[in-house]
C-alpha positions in Angstrom: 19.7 226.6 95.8 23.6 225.7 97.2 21.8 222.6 99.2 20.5 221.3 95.5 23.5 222.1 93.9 25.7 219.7 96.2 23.0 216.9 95.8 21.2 217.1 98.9 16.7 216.7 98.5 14.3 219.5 99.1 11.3 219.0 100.5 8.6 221.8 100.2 5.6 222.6 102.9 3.8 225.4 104.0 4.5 225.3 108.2 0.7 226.1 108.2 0.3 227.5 111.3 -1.8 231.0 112.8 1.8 232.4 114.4 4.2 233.0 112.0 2.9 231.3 108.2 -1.1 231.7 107.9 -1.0 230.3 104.2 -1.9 226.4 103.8 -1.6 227.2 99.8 1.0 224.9 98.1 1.0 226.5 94.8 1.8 230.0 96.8 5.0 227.9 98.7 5.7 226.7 95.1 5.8 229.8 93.7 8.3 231.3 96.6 11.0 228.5 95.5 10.8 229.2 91.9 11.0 233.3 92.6 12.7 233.1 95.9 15.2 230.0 96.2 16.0 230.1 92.5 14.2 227.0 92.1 13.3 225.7 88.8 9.9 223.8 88.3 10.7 220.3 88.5 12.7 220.7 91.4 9.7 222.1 93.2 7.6 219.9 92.0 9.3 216.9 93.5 10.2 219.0 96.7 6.2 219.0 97.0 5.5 215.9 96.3 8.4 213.0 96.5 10.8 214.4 98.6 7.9 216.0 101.2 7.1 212.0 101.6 10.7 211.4 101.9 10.7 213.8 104.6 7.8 212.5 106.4 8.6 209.0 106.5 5.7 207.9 104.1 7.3 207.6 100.4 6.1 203.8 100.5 3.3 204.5 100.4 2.6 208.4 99.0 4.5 211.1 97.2 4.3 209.4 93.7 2.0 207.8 91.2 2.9 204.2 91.4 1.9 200.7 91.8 0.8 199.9 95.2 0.8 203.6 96.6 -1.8 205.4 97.5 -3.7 207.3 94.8 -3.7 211.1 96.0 -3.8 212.7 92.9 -5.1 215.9 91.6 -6.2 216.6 87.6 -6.0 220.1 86.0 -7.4 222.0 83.8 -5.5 222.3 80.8 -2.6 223.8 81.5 0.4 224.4 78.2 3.1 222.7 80.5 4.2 221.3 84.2 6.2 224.6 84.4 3.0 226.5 85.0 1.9 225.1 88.2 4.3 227.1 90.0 4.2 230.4 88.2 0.2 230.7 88.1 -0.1 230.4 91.6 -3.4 232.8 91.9 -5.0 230.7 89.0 -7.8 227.7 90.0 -6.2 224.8 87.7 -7.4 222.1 90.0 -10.3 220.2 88.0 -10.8 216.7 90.2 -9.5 215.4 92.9 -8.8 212.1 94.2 -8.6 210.9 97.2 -8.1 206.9 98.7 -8.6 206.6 94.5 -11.9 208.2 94.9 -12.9 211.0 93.2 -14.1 213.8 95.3 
């Protein structure tokens, strides 16, 4: 919370790995910062999305829904606001998925 309060982006991942984090599930890390770090929803959101391509290098061409980038997008179910992605972390809201800009 401190490193968002002086300014400074977070970027949100998972450290999938068998050793020390078995969970690959973004909307489980998403929840964590809203309950854990005192995060609030849009802040997570952009630490998952925007600021994660930030982090790796490739906001040119990921990370956002814009002109000319990549489209990676996902479409929910209906949902009553942004705010519950994070907080409904054990619910299947994931409808389509796009990938390349092809639906999968």
């Amino acid at each position: 919370r401190d490193m968002i309060n002086y300014g400074l982006p977070v970027a949100i991942a998972s450290n999938y790995n068998p050793g020390s984090c078995p969970c690959g599930d973004m909307k489980f890390m998403m929840a964590l910062c809203c309950l854990k770090m005192k995060m609030f929803p849009e802040e997570v959101i952009n630490g998952a999305t925007i600021n994660g391509a930030f982090a790796m290098d490739v906001d040119g061409s990921l990370g956002s829904i814009t002109v000319g980038k990549v489209a990676n997008v996902f479409i929910t179910k209906e949902v009553p606001s942004y705010e519950f992605l994070p907080y409904s972390f054990s619910t299947p809201l994931v409808d389509t998925v796009i990938l390349n800009g092809k639906i999968i």
